[in-house]
Short mmCIF file of the C-alpha atoms (twelve columns), coordinates in Angstrom:
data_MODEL
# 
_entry.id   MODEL 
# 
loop_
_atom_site.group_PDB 
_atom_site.id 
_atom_site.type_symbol 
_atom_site.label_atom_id 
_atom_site.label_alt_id 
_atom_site.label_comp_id 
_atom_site.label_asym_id 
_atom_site.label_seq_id 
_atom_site.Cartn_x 
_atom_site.Cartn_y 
_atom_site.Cartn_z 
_atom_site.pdbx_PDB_model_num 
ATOM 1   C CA . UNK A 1   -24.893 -10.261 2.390   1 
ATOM 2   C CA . UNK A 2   -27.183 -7.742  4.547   1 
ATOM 3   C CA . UNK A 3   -26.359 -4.158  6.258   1 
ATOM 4   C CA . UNK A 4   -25.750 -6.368  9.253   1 
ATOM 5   C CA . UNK A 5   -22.481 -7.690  7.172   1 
ATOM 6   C CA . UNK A 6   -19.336 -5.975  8.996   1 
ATOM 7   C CA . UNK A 7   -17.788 -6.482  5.465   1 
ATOM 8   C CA . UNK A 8   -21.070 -5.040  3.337   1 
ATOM 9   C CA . UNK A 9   -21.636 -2.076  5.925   1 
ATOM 10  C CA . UNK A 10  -17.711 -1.076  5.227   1 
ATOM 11  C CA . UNK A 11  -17.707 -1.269  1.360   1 
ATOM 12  C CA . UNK A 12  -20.756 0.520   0.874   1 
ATOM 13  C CA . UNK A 13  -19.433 3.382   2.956   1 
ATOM 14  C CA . UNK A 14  -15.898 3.521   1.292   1 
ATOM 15  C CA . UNK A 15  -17.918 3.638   -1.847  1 
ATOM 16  C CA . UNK A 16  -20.317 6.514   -0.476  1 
ATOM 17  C CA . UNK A 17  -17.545 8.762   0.842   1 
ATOM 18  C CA . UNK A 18  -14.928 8.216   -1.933  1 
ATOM 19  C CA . UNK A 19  -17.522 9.143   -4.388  1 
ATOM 20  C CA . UNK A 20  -18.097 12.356  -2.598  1 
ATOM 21  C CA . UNK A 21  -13.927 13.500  -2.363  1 
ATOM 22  C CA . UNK A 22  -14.824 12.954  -6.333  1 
ATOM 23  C CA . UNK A 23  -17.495 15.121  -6.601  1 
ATOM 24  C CA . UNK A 24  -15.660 18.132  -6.805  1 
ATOM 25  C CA . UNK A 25  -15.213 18.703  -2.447  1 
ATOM 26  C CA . UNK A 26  -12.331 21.404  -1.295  1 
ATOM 27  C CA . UNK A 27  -9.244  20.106  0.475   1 
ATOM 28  C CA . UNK A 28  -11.048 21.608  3.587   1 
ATOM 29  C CA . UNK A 29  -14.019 19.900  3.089   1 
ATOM 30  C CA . UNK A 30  -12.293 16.681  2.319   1 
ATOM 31  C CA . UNK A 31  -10.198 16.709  5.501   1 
ATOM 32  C CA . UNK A 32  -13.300 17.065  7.297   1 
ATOM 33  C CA . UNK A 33  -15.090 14.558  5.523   1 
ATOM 34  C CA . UNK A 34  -12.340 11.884  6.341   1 
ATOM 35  C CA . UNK A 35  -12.062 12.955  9.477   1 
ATOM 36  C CA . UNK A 36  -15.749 12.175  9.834   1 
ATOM 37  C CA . UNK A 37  -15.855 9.197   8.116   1 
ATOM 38  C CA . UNK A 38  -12.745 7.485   10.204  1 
ATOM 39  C CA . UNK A 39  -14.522 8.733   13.570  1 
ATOM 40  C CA . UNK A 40  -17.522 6.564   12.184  1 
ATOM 41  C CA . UNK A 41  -15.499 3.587   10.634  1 
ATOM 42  C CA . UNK A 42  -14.058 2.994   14.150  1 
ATOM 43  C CA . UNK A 43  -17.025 3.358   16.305  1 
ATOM 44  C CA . UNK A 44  -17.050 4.693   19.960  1 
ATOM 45  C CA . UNK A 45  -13.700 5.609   21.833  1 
ATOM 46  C CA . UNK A 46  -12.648 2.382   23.588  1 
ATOM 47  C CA . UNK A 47  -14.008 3.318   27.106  1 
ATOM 48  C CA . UNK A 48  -10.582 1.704   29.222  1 
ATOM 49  C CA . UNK A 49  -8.771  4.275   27.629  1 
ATOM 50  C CA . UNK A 50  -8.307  8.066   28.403  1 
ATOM 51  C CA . UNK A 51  -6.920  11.043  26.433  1 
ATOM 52  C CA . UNK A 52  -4.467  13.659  27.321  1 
ATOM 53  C CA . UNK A 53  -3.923  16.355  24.701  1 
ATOM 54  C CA . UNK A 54  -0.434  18.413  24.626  1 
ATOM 55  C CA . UNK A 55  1.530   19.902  22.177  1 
ATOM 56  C CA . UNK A 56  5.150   19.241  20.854  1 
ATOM 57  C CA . UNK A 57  6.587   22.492  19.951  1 
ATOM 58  C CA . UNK A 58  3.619   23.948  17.805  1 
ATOM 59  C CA . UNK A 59  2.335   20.431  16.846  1 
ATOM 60  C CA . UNK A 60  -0.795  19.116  18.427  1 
ATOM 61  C CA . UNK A 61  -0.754  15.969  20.120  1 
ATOM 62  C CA . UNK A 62  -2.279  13.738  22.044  1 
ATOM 63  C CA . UNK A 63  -1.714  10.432  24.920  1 
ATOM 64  C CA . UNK A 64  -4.016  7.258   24.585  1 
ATOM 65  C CA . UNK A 65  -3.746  5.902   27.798  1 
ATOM 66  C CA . UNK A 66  -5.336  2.360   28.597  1 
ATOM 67  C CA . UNK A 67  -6.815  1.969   32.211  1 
ATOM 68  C CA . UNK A 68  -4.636  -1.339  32.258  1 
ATOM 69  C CA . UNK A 69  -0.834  -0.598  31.355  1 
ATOM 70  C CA . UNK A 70  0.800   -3.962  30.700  1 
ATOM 71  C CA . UNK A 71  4.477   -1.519  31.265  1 
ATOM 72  C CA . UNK A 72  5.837   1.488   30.622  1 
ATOM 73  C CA . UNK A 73  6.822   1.410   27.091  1 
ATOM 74  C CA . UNK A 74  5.027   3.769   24.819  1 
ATOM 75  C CA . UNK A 75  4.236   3.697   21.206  1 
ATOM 76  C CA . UNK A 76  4.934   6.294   18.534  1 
ATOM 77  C CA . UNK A 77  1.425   6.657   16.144  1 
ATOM 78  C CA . UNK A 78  2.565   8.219   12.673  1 
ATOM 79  C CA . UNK A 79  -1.472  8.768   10.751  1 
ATOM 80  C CA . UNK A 80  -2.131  8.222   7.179   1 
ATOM 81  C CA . UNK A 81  -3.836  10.343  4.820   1 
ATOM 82  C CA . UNK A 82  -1.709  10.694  1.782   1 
ATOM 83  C CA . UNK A 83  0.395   13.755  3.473   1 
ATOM 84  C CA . UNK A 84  -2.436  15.569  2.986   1 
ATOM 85  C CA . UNK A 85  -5.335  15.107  5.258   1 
ATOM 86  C CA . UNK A 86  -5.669  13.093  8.366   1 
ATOM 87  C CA . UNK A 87  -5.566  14.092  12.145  1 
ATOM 88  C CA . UNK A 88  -5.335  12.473  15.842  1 
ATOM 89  C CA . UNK A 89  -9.439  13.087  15.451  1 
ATOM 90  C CA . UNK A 90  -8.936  11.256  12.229  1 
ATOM 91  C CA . UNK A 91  -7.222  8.027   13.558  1 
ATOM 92  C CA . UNK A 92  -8.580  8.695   17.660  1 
ATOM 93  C CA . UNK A 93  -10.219 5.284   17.317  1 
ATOM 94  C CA . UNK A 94  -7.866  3.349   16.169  1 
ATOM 95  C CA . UNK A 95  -5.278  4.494   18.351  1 
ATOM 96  C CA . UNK A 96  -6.987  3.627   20.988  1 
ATOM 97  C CA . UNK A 97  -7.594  0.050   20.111  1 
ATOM 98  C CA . UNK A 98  -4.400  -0.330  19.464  1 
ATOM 99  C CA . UNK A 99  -3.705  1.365   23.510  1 
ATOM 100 C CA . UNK A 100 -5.745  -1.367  24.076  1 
ATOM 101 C CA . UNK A 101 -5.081  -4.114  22.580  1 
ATOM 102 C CA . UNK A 102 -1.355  -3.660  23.520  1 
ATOM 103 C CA . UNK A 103 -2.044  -2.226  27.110  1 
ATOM 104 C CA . UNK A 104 0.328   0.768   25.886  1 
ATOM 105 C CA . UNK A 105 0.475   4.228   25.981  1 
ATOM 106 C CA . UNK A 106 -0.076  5.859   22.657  1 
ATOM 107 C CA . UNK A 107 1.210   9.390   21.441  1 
ATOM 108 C CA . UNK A 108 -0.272  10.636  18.235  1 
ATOM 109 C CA . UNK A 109 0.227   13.828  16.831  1 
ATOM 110 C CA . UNK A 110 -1.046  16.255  14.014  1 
ATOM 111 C CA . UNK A 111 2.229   17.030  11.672  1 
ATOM 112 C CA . UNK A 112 2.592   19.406  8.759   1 
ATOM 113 C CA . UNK A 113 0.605   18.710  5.784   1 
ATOM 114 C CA . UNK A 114 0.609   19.561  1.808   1 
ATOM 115 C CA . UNK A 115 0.404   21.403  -0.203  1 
ATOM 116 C CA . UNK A 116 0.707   24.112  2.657   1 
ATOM 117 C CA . UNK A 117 3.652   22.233  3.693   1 
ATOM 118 C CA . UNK A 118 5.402   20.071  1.206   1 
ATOM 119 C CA . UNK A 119 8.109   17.774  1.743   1 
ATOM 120 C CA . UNK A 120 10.180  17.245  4.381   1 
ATOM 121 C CA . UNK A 121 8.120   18.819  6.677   1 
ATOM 122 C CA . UNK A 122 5.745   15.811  7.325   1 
ATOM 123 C CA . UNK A 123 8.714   13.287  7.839   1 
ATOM 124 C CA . UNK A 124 10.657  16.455  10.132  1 
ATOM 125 C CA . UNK A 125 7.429   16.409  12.531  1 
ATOM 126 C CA . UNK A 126 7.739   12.705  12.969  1 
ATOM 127 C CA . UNK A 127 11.371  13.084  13.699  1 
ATOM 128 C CA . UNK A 128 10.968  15.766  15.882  1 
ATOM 129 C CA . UNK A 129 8.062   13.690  17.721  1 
ATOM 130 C CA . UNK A 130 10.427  10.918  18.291  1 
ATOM 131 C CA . UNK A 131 13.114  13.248  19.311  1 
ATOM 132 C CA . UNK A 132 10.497  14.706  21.898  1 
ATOM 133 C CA . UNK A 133 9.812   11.253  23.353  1 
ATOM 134 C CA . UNK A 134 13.186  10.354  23.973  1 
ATOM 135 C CA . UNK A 135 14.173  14.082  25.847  1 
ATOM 136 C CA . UNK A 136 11.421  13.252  27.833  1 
ATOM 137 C CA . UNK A 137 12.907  10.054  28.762  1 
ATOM 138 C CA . UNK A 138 10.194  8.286   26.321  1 
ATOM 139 C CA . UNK A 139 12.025  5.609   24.238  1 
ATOM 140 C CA . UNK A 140 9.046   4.350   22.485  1 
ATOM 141 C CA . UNK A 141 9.298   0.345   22.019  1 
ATOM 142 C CA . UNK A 142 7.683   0.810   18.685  1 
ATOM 143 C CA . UNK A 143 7.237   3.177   16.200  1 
ATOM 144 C CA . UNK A 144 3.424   2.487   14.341  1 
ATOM 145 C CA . UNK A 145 1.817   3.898   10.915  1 
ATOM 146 C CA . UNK A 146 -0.334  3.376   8.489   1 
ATOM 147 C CA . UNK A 147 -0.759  4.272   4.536   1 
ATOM 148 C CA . UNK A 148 1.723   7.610   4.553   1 
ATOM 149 C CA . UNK A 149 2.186   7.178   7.893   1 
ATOM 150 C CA . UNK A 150 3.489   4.239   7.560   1 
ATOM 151 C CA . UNK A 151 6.283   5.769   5.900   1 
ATOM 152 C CA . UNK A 152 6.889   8.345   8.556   1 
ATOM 153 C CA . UNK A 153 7.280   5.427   10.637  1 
ATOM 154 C CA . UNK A 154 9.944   3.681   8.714   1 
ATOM 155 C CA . UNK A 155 11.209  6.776   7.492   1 
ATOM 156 C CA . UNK A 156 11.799  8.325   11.554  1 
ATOM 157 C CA . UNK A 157 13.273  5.050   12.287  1 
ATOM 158 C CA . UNK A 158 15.758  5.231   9.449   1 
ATOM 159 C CA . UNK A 159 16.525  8.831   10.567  1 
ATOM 160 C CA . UNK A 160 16.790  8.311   14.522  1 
ATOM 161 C CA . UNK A 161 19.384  5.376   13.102  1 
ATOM 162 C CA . UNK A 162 21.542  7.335   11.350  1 
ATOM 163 C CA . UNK A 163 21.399  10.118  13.772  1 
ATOM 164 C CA . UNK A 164 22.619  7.532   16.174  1 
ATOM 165 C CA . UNK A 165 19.989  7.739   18.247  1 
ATOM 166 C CA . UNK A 166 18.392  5.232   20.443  1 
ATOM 167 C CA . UNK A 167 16.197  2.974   18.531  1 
ATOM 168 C CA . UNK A 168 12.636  1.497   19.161  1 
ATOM 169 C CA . UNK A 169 12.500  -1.783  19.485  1 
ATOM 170 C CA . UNK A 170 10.194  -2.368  16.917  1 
ATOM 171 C CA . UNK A 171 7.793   -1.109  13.554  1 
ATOM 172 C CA . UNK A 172 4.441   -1.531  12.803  1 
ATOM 173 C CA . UNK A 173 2.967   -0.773  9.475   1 
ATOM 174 C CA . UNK A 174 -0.107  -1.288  8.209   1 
ATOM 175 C CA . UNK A 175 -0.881  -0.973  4.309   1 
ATOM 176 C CA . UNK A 176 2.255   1.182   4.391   1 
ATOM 177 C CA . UNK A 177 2.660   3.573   1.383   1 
ATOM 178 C CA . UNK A 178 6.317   3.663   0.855   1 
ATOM 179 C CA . UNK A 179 7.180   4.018   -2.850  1 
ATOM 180 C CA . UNK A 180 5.976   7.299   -3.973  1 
ATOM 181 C CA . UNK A 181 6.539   6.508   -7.694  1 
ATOM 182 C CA . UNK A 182 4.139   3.683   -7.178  1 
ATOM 183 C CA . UNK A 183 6.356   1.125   -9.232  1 
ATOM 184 C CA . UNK A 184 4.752   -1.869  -7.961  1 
ATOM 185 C CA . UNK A 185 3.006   -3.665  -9.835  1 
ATOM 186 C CA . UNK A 186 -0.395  -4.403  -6.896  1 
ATOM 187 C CA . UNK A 187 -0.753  -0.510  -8.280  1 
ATOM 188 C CA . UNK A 188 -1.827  -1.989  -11.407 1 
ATOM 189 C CA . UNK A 189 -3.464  -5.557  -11.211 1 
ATOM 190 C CA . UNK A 190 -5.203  -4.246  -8.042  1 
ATOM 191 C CA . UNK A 191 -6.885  -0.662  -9.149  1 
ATOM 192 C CA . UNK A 192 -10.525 -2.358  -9.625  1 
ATOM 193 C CA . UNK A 193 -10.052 -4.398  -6.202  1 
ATOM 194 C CA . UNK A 194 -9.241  -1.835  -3.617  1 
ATOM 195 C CA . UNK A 195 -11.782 0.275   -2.900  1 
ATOM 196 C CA . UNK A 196 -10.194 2.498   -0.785  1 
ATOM 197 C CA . UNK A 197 -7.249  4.023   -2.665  1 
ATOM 198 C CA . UNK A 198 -6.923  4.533   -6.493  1 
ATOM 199 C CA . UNK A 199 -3.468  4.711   -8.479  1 
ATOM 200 C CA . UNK A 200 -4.562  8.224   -9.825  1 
ATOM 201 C CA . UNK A 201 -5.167  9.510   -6.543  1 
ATOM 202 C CA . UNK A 202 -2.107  8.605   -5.250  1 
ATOM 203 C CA . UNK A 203 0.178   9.796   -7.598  1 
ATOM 204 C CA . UNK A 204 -2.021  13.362  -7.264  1 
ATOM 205 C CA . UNK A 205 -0.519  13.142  -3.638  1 
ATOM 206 C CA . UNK A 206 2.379   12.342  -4.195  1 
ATOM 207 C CA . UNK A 207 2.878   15.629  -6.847  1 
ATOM 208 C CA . UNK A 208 1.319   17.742  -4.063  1 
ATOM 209 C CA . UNK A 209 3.571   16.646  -1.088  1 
ATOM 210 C CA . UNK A 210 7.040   16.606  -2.867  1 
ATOM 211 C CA . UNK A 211 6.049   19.796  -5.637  1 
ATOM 212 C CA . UNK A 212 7.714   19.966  -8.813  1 
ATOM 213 C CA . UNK A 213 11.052  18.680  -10.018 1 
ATOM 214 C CA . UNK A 214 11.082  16.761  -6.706  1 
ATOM 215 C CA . UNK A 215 12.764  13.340  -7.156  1 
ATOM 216 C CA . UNK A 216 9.988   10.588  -6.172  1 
ATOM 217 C CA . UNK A 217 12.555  7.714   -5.603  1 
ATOM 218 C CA . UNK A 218 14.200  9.719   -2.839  1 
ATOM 219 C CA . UNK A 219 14.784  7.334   -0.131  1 
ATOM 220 C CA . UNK A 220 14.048  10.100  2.187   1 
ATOM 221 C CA . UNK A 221 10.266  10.570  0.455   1 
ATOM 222 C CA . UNK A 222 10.184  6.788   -0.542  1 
ATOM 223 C CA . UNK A 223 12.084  5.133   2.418   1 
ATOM 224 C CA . UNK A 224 11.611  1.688   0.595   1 
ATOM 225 C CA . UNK A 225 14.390  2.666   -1.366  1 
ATOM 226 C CA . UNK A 226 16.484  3.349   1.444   1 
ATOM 227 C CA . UNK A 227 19.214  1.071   3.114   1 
ATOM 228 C CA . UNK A 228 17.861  -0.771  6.138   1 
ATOM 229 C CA . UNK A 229 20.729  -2.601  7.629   1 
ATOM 230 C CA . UNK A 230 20.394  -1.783  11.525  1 
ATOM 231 C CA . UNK A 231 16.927  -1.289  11.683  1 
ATOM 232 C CA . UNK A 232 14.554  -3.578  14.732  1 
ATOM 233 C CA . UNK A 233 12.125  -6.114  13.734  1 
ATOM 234 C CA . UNK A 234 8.885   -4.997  11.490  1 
ATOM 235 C CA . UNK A 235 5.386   -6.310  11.891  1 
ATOM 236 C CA . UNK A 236 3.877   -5.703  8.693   1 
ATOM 237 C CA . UNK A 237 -0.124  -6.059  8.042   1 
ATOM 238 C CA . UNK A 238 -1.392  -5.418  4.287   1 
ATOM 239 C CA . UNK A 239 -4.436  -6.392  2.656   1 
ATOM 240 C CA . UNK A 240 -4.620  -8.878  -0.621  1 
ATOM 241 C CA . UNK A 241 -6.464  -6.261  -2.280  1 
ATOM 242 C CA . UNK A 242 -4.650  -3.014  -1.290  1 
ATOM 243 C CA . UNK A 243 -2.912  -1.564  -4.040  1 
ATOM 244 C CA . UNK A 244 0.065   -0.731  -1.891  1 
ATOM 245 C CA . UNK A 245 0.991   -4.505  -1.088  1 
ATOM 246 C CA . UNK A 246 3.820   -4.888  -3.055  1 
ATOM 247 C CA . UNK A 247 5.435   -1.820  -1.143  1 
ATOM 248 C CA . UNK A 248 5.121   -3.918  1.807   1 
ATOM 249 C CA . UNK A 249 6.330   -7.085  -0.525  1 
ATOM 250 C CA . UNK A 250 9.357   -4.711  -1.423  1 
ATOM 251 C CA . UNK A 251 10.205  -4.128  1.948   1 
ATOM 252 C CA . UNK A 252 10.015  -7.516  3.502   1 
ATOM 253 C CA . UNK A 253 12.335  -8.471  0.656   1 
ATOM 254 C CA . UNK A 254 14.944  -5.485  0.735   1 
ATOM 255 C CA . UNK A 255 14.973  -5.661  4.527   1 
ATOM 256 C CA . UNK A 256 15.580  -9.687  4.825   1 
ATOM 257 C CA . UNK A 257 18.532  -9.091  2.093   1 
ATOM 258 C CA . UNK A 258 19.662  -7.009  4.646   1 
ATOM 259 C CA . UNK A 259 19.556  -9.174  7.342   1 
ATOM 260 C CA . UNK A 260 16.575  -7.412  9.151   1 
ATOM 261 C CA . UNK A 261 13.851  -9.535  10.802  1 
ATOM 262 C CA . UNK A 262 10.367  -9.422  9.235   1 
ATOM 263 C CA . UNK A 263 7.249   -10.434 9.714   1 
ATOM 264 C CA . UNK A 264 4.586   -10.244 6.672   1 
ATOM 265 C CA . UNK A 265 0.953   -10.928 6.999   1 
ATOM 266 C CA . UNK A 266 -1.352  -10.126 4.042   1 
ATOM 267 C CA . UNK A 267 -5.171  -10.636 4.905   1 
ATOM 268 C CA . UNK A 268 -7.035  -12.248 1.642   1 
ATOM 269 C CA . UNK A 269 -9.462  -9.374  -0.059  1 
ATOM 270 C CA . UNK A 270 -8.964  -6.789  2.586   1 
ATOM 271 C CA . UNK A 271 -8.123  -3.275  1.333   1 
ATOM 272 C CA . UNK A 272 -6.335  -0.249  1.943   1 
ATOM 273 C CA . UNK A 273 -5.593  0.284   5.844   1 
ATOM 274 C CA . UNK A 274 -8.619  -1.484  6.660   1 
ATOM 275 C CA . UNK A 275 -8.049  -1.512  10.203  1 
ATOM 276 C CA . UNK A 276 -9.881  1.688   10.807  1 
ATOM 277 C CA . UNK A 277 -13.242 -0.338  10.380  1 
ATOM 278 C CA . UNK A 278 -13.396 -1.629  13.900  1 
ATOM 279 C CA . UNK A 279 -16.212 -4.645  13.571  1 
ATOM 280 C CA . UNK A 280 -14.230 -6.522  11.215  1 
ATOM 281 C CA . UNK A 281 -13.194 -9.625  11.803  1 
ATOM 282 C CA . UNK A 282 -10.026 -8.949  10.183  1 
ATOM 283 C CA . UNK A 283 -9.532  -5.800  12.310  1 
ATOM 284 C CA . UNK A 284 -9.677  -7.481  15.436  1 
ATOM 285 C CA . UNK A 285 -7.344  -10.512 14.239  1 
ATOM 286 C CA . UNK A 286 -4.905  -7.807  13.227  1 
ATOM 287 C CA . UNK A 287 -5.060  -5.937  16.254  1 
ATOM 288 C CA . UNK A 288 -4.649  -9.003  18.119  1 
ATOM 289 C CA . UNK A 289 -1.582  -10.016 16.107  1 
ATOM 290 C CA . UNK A 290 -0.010  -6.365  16.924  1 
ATOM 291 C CA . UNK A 291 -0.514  -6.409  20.439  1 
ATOM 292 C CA . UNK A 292 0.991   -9.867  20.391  1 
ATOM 293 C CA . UNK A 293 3.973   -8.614  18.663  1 
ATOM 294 C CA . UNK A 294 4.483   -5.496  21.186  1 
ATOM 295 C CA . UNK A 295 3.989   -7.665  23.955  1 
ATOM 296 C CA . UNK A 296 6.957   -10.198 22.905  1 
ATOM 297 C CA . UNK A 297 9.314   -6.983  22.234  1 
ATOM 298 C CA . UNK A 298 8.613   -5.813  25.590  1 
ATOM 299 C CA . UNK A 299 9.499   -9.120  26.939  1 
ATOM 300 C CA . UNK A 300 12.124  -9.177  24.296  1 
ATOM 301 C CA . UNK A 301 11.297  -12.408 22.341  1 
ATOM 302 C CA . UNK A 302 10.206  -10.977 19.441  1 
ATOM 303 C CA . UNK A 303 10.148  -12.367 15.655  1 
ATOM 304 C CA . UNK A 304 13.788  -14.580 14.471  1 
ATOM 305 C CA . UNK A 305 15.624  -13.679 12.078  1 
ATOM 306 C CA . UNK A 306 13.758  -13.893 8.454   1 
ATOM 307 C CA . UNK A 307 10.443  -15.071 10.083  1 
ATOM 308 C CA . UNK A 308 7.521   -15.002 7.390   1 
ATOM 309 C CA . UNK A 309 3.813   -14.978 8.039   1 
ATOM 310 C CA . UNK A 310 1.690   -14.880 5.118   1 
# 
């Protein structure tokens, strides 16, 4: 393999960057540093689509509008980062390939994050994002994350349910992190294979955003753990190598039990959330599949019941 390898070019600069968020970096620095690195990792802005920036309440946001709109349906983008760093400059590339790829408007927005703001702030934003949306008149088809985003994602969906509010028609997650006491077992066999995310670091995260005493198997922190009955179809994408799969394993299963329709797709040796790297072949099949998926909600013949793609 060569620097001309999409696969080579990514794994050498997980390895340079995570080595330097070792090294001893602030929390400032490394939320500038990631930011940084994820503006590189996907490449230019996708030139078909525009950006709007607005704020909900005090939270910063921003539209992702593609120059083609397939309809009006929007999409709900929850970032990752661990609850602790991560931005719409952060994930501005990949929201808008996924604007389009799904010829869909895409909100994302900057929420609360830890340790200056510890649990439930982050998963209040998302809810009060969502909220936003639908007083606008907004009912997003689909509600998208990845890594703790991911979890705002499922976690706002669980909320706007029992809230009885209207629902999106369906979830996205990639490489969600949704079990903040990490009992899977991928946290484990998988710590020497993804590159991206360690065990260690995680649970660091996890102690920062919930603070002491703070009961990690809370559904409302670890939605996994939740009850799921009621909730739309869910598209998720992991990686064979991400030490979060089995969250997404745990899902799939909890959710079919309870009669929700799922579709898994793990892609062999990828990592964590490695759709930010834009040139990989991977990425694009992924994004592909996703806009695929938001296309047959809008047109309302998504996933049956129990579907499994693996």
């Amino acid at each position: 393999m060569t620097d001309h390898d999409p696969h080579h070019r990514a794994r050498h600069a997980i390895r340079e960057v995570t080595a330097s968020w070792a090294s001893g970096l602030s929390l400032a620095d490394i939320r500038t540093s990631f930011e940084q690195f994820l503006e590189q990792a996907g490449g230019p802005h996708p030139p078909a689509v525009s950006t709007r920036s607005l704020t909900i309440g005090d939270m910063p946001a921003c539209w992702f509008v593609p120059d083609r709109t397939t309809s009006d349906h929007c999409l709900l983008y929850c970032h990752g980062g661990g609850y602790q760093i991560g931005s719409i400059r952060s994930h501005a590339s990949l929201m808008g390939r996924l604007a389009e790829a799904s010829g869909l408007r895409v909100l994302g927005f900057d929420y609360r994050l830890a340790p200056e703001h510890r649990f439930p702030a982050a998963a209040q934003d998302a809810l009060a994002a969502y909220q936003w949306l639908l007083q606008e008149g907004e009912r997003p088809l689909a509600l998208i994350g990845d890594s703790a985003g991911g979890g705002l994602a499922l976690g706002t969906a669980i909320a706007a349910r029992d809230l009885g509010l209207p629902l999106p028609k369906g979830l996205v997650l990639l490489s969600a992190w949704l079990d903040l006491s990490l009992s899977g077992e991928s946290y484990r066999t998988l710590e020497e294979q993804d590159i991206f995310s360690k065990p260690g670091q995680l649970r660091a995260m996890a102690r920062t955003y919930l603070g002491r005493g703070a009961d990690i198997t809370d559904p409302k922190a670890s939605p996994v753990f939740d009850h799921l009955a009621g909730l739309p179809p869910i598209l998720i994408h992991a990686g064979g190598y991400d030490i979060t799969l089995d969250d997404s394993n745990l899902l799939a299963q909890r959710a079919r039990a309870q009669q929700v329709h799922v579709t898994l797709k793990v892609f062999e040796a990828m990592y964590h959330h490695f759709q930010v790297f834009s040139d990989l072949p991977e990425t694009v099949q992924s994004l592909a599949d996703i806009g695929a998926f938001l296309h047959a909600l809008a047109n309302g013949t998504a996933m049956q019941p129990n579907e499994n793609a693996s």
